[in-house]
C-alpha positions as CSV (number, residue, x, y, z in Angstrom):
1,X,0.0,0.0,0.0
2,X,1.1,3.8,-0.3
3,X,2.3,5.2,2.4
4,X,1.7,8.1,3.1
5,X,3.0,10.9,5.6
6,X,6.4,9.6,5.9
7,X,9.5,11.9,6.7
8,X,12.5,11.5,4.5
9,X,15.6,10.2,6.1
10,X,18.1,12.7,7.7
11,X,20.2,14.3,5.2
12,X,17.4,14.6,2.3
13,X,16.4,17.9,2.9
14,X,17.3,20.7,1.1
15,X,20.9,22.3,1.5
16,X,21.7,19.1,3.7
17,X,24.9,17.5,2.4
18,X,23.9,14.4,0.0
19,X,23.7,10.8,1.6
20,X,25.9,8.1,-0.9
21,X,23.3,5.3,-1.8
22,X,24.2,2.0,-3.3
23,X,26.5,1.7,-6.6
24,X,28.0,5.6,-5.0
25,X,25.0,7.4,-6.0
26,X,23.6,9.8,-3.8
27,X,20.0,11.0,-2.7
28,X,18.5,14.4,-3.6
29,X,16.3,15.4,-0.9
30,X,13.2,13.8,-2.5
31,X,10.5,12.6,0.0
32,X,11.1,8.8,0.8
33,X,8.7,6.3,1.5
34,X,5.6,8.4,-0.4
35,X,4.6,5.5,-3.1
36,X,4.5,1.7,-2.3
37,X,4.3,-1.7,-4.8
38,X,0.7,-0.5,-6.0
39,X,1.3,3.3,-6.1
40,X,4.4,2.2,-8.5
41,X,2.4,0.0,-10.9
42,X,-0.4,2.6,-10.9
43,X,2.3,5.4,-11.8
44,X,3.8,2.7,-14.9
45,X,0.1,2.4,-16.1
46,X,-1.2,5.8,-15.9
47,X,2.3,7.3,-17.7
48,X,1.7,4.8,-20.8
49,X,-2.1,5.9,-20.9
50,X,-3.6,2.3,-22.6
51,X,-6.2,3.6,-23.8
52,X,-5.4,7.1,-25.4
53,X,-2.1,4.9,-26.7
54,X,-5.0,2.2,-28.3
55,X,-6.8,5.2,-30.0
56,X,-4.2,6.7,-31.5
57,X,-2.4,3.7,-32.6
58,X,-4.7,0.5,-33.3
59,X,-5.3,2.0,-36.9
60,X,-1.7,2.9,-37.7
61,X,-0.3,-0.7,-37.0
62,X,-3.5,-2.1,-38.5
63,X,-2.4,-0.3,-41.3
64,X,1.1,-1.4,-41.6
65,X,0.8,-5.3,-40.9
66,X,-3.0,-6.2,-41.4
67,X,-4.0,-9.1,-39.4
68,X,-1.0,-9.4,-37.9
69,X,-1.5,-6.6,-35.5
70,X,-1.6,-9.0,-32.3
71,X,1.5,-10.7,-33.7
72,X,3.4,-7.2,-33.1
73,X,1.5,-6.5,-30.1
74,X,3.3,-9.3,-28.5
75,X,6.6,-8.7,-30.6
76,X,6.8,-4.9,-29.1
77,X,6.3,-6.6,-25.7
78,X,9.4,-8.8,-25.9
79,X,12.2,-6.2,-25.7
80,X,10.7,-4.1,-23.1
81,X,10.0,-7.2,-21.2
82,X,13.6,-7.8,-21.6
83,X,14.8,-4.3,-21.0
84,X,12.8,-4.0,-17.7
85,X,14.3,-6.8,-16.3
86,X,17.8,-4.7,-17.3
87,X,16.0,-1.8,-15.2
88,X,15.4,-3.9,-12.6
89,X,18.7,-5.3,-11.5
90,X,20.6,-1.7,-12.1
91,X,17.7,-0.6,-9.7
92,X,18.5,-3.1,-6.8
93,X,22.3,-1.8,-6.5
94,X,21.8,2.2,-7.4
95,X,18.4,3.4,-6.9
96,X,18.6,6.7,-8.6
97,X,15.6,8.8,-9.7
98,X,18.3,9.4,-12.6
99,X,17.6,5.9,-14.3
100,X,18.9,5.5,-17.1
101,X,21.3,9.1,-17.2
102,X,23.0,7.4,-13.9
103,X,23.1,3.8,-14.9
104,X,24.7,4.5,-18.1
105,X,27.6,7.1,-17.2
106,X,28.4,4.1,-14.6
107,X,28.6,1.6,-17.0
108,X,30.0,3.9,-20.1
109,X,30.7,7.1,-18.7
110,X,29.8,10.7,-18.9
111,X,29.3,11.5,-22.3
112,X,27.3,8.2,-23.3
113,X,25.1,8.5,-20.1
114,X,24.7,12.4,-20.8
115,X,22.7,11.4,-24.4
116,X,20.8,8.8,-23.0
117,X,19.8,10.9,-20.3
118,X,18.7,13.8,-23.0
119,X,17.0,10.8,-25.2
120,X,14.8,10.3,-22.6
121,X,14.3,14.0,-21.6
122,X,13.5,14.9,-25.2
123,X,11.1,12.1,-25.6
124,X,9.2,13.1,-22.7
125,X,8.8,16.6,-23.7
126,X,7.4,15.3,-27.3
127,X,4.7,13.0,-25.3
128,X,3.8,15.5,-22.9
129,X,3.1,18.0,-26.2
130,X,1.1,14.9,-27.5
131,X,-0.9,14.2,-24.5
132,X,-1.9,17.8,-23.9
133,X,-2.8,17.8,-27.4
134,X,-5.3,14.9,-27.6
135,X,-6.5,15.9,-23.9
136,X,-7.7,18.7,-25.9
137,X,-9.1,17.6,-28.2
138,X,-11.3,14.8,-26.7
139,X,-12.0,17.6,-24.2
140,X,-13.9,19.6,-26.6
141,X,-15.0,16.4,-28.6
142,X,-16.8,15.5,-25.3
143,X,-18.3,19.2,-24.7
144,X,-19.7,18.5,-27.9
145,X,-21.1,15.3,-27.3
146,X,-22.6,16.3,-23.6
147,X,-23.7,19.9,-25.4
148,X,-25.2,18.0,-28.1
149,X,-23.4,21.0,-30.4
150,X,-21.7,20.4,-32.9
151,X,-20.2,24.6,-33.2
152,X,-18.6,23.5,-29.2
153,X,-17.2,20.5,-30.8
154,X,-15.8,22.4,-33.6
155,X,-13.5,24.5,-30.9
156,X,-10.8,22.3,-31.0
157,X,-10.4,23.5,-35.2
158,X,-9.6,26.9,-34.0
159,X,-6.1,26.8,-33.7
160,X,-6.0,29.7,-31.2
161,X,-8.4,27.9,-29.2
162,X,-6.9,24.5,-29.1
163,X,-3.1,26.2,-28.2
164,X,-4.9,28.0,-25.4
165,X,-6.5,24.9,-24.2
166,X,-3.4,22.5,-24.6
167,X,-1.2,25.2,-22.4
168,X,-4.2,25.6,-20.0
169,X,-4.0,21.2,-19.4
170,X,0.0,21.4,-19.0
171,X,-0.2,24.7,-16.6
172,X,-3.0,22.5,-14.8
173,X,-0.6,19.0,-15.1
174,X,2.8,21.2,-14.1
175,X,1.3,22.5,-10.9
176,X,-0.2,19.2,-9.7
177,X,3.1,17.6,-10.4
178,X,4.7,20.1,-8.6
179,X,2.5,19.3,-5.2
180,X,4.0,15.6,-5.1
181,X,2.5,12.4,-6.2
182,X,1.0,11.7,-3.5
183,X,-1.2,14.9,-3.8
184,X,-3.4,13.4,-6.6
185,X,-2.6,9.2,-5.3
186,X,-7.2,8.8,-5.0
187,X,-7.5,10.4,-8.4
188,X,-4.7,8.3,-9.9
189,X,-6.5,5.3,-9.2
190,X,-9.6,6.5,-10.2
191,X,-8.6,7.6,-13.8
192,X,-6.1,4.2,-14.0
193,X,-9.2,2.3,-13.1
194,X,-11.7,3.8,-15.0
195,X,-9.6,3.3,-18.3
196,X,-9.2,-0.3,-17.6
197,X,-13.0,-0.6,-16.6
198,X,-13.6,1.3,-19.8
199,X,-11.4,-0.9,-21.9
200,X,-12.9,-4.0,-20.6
201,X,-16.3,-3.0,-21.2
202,X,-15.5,-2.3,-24.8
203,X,-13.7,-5.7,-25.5
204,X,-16.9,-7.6,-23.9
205,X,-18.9,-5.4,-26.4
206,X,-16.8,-5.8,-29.4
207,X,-16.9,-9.5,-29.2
208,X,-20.5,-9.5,-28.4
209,X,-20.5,-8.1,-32.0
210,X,-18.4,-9.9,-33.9
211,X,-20.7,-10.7,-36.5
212,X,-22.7,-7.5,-36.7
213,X,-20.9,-5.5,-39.4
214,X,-20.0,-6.0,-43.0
215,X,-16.5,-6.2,-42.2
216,X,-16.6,-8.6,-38.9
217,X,-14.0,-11.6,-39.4
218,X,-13.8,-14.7,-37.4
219,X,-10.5,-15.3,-35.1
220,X,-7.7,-16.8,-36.6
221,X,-4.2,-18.1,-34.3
222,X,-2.6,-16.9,-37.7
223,X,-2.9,-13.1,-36.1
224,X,-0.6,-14.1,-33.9
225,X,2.1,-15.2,-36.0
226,X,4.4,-12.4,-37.0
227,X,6.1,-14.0,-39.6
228,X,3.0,-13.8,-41.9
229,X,3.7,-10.1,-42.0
230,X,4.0,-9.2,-45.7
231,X,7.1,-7.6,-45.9
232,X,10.0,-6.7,-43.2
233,X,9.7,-3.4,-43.3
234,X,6.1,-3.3,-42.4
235,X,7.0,-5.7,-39.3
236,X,9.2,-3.0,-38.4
237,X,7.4,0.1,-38.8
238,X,4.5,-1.8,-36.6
239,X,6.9,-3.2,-34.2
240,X,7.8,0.8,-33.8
241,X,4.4,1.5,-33.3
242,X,4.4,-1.4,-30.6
243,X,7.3,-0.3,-28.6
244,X,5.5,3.3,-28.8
245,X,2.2,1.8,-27.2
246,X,4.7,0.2,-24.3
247,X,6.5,3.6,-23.6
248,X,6.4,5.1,-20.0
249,X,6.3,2.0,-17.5
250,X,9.7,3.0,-16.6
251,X,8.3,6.3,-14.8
252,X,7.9,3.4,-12.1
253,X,11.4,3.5,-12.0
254,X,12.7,7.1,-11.9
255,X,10.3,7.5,-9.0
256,X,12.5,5.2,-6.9
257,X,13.7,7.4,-4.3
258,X,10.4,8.0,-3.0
259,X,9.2,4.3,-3.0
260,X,8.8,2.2,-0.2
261,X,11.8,-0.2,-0.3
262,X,13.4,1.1,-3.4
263,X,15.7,-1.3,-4.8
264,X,13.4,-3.7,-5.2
265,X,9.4,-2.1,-5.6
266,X,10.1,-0.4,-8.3
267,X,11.5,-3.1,-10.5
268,X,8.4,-5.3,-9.5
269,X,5.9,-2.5,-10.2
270,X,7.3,-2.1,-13.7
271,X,7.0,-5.8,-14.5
272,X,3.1,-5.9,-12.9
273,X,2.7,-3.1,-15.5
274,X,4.0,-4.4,-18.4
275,X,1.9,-7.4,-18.0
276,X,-1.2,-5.3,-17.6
277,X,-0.5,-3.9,-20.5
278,X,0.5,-6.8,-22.9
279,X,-2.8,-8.1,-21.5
280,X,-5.1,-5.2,-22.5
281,X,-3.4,-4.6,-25.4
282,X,-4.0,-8.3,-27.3
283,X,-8.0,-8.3,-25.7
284,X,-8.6,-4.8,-27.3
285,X,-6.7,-5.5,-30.7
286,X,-8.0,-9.1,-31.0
287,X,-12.0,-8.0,-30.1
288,X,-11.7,-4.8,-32.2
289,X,-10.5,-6.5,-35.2
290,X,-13.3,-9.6,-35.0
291,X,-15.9,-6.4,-34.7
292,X,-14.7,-4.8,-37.7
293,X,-11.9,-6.6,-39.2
294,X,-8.5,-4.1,-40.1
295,X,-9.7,-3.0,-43.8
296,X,-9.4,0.6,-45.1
297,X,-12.7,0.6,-45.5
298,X,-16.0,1.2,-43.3
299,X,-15.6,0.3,-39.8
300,X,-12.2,-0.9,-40.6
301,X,-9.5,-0.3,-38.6
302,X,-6.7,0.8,-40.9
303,X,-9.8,3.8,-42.5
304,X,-7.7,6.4,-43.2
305,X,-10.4,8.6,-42.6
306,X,-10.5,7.2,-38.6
307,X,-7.5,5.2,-38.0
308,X,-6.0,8.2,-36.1
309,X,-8.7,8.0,-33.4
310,X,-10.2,4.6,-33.3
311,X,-12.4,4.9,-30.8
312,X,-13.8,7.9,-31.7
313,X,-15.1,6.3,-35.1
314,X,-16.3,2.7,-33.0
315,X,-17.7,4.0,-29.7
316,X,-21.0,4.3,-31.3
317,X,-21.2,1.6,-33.5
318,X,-19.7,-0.7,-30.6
319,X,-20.8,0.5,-27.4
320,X,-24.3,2.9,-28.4
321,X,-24.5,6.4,-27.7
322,X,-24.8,6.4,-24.1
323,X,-22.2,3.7,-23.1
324,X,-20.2,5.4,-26.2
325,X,-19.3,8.4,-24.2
326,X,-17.5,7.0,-21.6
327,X,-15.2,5.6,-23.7
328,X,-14.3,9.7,-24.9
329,X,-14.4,9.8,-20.8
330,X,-12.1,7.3,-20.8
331,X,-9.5,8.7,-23.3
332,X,-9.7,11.8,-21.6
333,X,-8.6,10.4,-18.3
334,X,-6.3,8.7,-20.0
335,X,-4.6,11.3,-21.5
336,X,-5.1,13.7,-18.5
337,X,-3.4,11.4,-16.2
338,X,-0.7,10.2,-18.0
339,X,0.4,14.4,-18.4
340,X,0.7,14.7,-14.7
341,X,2.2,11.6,-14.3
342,X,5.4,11.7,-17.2
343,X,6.4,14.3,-15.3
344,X,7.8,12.1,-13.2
345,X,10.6,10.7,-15.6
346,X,11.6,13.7,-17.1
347,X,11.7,16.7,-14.2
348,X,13.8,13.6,-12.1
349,X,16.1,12.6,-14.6
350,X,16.6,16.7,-15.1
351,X,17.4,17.3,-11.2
352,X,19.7,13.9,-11.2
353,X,21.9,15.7,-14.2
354,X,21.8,18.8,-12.6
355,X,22.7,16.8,-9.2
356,X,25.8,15.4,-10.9
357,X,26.7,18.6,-12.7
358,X,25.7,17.4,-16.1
359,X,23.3,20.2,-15.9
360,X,23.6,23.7,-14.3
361,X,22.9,23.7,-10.8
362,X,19.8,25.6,-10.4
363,X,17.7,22.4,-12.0
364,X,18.9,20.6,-8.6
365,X,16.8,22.2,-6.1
366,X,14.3,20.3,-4.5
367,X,10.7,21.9,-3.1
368,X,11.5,22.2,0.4
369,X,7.5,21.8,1.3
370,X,6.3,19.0,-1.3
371,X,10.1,17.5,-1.4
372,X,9.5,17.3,-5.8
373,X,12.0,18.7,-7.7
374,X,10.2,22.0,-8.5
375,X,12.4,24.0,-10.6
376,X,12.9,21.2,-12.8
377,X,9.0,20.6,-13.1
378,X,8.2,23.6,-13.9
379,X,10.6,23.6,-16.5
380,X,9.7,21.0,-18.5
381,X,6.1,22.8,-18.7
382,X,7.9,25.4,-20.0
383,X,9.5,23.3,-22.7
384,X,6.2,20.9,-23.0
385,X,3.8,24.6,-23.9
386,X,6.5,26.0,-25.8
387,X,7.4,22.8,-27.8
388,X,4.1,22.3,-28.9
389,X,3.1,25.6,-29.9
390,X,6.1,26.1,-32.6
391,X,5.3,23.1,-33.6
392,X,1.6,23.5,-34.1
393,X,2.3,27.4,-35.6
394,X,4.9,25.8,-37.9
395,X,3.0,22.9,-39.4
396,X,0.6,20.3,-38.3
397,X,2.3,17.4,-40.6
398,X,5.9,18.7,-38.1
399,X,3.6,18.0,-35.5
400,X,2.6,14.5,-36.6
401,X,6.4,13.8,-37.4
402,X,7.7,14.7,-34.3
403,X,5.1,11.4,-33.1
404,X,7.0,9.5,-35.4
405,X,10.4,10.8,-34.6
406,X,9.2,9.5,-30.9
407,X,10.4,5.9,-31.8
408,X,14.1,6.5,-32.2
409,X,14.4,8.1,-29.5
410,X,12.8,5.2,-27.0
411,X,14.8,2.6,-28.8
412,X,17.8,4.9,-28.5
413,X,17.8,5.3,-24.4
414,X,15.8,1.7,-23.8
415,X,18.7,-0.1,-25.7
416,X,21.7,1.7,-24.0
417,X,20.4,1.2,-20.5
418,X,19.8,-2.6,-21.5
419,X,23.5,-2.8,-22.6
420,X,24.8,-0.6,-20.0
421,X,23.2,-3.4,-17.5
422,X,24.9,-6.4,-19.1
423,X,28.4,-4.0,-19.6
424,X,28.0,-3.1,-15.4
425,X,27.9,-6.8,-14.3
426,X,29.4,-8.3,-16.5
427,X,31.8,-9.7,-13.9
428,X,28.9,-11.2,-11.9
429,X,27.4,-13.3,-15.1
430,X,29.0,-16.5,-14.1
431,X,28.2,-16.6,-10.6
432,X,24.8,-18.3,-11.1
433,X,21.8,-19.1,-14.1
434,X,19.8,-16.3,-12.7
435,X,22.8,-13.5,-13.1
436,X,23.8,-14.7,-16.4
437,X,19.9,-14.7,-18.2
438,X,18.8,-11.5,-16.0
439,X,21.8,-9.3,-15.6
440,X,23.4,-10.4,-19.0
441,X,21.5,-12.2,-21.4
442,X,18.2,-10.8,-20.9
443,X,18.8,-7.3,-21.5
444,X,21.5,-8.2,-24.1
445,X,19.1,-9.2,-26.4
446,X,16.3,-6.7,-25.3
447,X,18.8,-4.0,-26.3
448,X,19.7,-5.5,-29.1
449,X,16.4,-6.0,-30.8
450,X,15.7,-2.3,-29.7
451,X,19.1,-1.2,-31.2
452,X,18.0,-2.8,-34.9
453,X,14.6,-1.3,-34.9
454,X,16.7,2.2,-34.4
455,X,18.7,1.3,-37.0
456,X,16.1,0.3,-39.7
457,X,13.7,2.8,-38.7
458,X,16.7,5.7,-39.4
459,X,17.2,4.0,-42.5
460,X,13.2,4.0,-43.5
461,X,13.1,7.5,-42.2
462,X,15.1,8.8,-45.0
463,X,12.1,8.6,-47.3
464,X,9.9,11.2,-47.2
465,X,6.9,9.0,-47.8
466,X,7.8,8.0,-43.8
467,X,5.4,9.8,-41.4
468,X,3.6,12.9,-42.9
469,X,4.8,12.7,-46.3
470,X,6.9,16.2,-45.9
471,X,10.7,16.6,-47.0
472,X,13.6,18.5,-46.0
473,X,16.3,18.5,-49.3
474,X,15.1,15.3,-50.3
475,X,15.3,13.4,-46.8
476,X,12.1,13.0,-44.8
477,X,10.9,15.3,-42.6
478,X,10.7,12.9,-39.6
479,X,14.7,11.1,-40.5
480,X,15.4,15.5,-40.3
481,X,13.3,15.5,-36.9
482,X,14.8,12.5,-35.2
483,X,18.6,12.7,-36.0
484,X,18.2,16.6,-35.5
485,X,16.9,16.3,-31.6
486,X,19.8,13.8,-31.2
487,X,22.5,16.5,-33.0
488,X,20.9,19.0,-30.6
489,X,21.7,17.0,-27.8
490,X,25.4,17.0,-28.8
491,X,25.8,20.5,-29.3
492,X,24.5,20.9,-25.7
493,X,26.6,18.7,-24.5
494,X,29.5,19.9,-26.0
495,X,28.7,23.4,-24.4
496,X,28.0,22.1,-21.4
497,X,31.3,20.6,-21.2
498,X,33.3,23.5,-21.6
499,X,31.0,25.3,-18.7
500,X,30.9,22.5,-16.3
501,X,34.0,20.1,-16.9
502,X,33.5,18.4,-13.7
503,X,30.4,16.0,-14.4
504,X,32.7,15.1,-18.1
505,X,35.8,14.3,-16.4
506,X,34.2,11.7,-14.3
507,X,34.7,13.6,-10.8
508,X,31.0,14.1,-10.3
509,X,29.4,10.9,-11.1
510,X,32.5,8.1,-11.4
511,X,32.2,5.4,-14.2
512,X,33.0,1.9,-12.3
513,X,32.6,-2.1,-13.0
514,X,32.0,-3.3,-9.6
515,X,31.7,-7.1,-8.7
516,X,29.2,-8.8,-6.3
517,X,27.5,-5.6,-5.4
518,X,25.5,-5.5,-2.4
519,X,22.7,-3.4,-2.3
520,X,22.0,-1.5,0.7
């Protein structure tokens, strides 16, 4: 259970000197003790959002690999499986809220665990602009529906209107963030358990009507085979999409320092997640595509015209027009909670750099009051409203690819914290089975799976038929988008190195190979 009202250890407060942790990290004056095993798992769930992620996505991998959708459900599943368990063990000997910015500079040093640390920032930020985005516009969707007007609906078209709104949701997310998690722990649960009751109620009724439309198609084991995928870069393109739908269970993790027994909840909670989610994903994508199969036409769920919003186009068909509406409720919530809640990753992997010096300093202090790290919170609001304004005032297909950009950068910082694991014990692999497949082997292959999807989705990114459809001097816009966020990140590291040596020459955050650590 959560506990609640617990004083953080001596030393955690601000301007106290900082306590050394396990693996010679050190704490940052967060609350301890605020979130336990359930609070975690809740946190995991509510940053992936299920069902705004099965909305926005059930169409787009429908799209790509057919029938095979399942099939790359279960495929996306595998690497994140297998780069959790890599979370996990790094967890039990340095529980850092830095995650994988920490882990990696001890198993690679500064300068490799600097860009993993901004792949995950920059990530965040682009999911947060997202969220606040679709927030918005199932907000005014659902005035519309409860209204009965179609003009309220019609709000979120007016560009000035939507912006307003979408800074309005991250001022709202910021500040709740800001208080602590466990300010809003009640409402967590609510919203995480209303999109699963949600979600479950529209399975039942999508295989109640599996043969009710013209485009209804009988179960076949065949969807899960992803072999029958027509061509490999379709397989990978979904698989993308997959590992996109998975994104955000590691949130579990960078709240460590303020869970109940932190080297080992965490890990757990991000593992009870994951199989949440595996398990609502195949029931939703299995019941949805016996209700209306995964054509481009009709009810079908690769409909150009409605694969961008699934549920929108099949609450009514599926659920009725009173039972219909929660399931807009239900995106909502899921999109509303997930905003407060990936502020968890990013504003604590922020204060860890600027902890450690990778950062400047002023990113480091901690609320005194709430014990969150405020500056940095409010901070990447900033960067979240400002982010997705340009974007939206520039173009809405720059918009769209920055959503598509969002896949390099998760296979970039999943895979290096996967190898950094197997790299940081590699001297403990042959002191039993369970150190060798969890510690090494495990998260070997998890990162290397995620390493070749980065690779071949960089390579299909060149074309400019990849994502919108725009082009920059011939190369796609979203290749231009990804590998110019991770170019960014060098030329801020490269400045920040000159103005703060110390974290670069190792004397801030030491790189090490330890054997047979013992966690505290």
């Amino acid at each position: 259970m959560t506990q609640l009202d617990a004083r953080p250890p001596a030393g955690d407060s601000a301007g106290a000197a900082p306590r050394v942790r396990g693996g010679g990290v050190r704490a940052k004056g967060l609350g301890g003790n605020s979130v336990g095993l359930t609070g975690s798992a809740v946190i995991g769930i509510s940053t992936v959002a299920p069902v705004y992620c099965l909305t926005s996505t059930l169409g787009s991998t429908a799209g790509e690999v057919g029938l095979q959708m399942p099939a790359v459900f279960l495929a996306g599943f595998l690497p994140m499986l297998l780069v959790a368990f890599a979370y996990r063990e790094l967890n039990r000997v340095m529980p850092d809220c830095g995650t994988s910015f920490t882990w990696t500079v001890k198993a690679f040093g500064p300068r490799v665990g600097w860009m993993c640390g901004w792949g995950l920032v920059i990530a965040s930020i682009i999911v947060l602009s997202n969220l606040a985005g679709v927030a918005t516009s199932f907000f005014w969707l659902l005035a519309g529906e409860i209204t009965g007007s179609e003009s309220v609906a019609a709000l979120d078209d007016n560009k000035a209107v939507h912006i307003l709104t979408v800074l309005v949701l991250i001022a709202i997310a910021t500040a709740i963030s800001y208080r602590g998690m466990t300010a809003t722990k009640g409402l967590q649960y609510a919203l995480v358990g209303l999109q699963l009751l949600v979600l479950a109620l529209f399975v039942a009724m999508a295989f109640g009507k599996a043969d009710s439309f013209e485009t209804s198609i009988s179960f076949s084991m065949e969807w899960l085979n992803p072999f029958a995928v027509e061509s490999f870069a379709a397989f990978t393109a979904g698989l993308s999409l997959s590992i996109f739908m998975y994104w955000g269970w590691d949130a579990s993790l960078a709240a460590n320092e303020e869970t109940a027994a932190s080297d080992r909840t965490p890990g757990r909670a991000a593992l009870i997640a994951m199989v949440v989610l595996v398990g609502a994903y195949l029931a939703t994508g299995i019941a949805a595509q016996m209700a209306v199969g995964s054509g481009e036409s009709g009810l079908g769920l690769a409909n150009p015209d409605t694969s961008d919003n699934v549920f929108a186009a099949l609450a009514g068909p599926l659920m009725g027009p009173t039972l219909g509406i929660l399931l807009f409720v239900a995106v909502l919530a899921s999109a509303a909670a997930s905003l407060q809640t990936t502020f968890i990753p990013v504003a604590r992997t922020v204060l860890a750099m600027s902890a450690y010096a990778a950062l400047p300093p002023s990113y480091a202090k901690v609320n005194t009051r709430f014990k969150t790290p405020g500056r940095a919170t409010v901070v990447a609001g900033v960067a979240t409203g400002a982010f997705y304004t340009a974007m939206t005032l520039i173009s809405e297909n720059v918009l769209i690819d920055t959503i598509y950009a969002l896949g390099l950068m998760i296979c970039f910082y999943y895979s290096l914290t996967a190898f950094a694991c197997a790299w940081y014990f590699r001297r403990d692999l042959t002191r039993s089975s369970r150190d060798l497949f969890f510690k090494g082997l495990f998260p070997l292959t998890g990162g290397t799976l995620l390493a070749a999807v980065f690779a071949k989705t960089l390579y299909d990114m060149r074309d400019p038929a990849y994502g919108s459809g725009s082009a920059v001097l011939g190369l796609g816009s979203v290749f231009v988008i990804g590998v110019g966020l991770l170019l960014l990140g060098l030329v801020l590291m490269t400045v920040l190195s000159r103005r703060s040596p110390a974290f670069f020459r190792g004397e801030t955050l030491t790189r090490d190979t330890p054997s047979l650590i013992v966690p505290e």
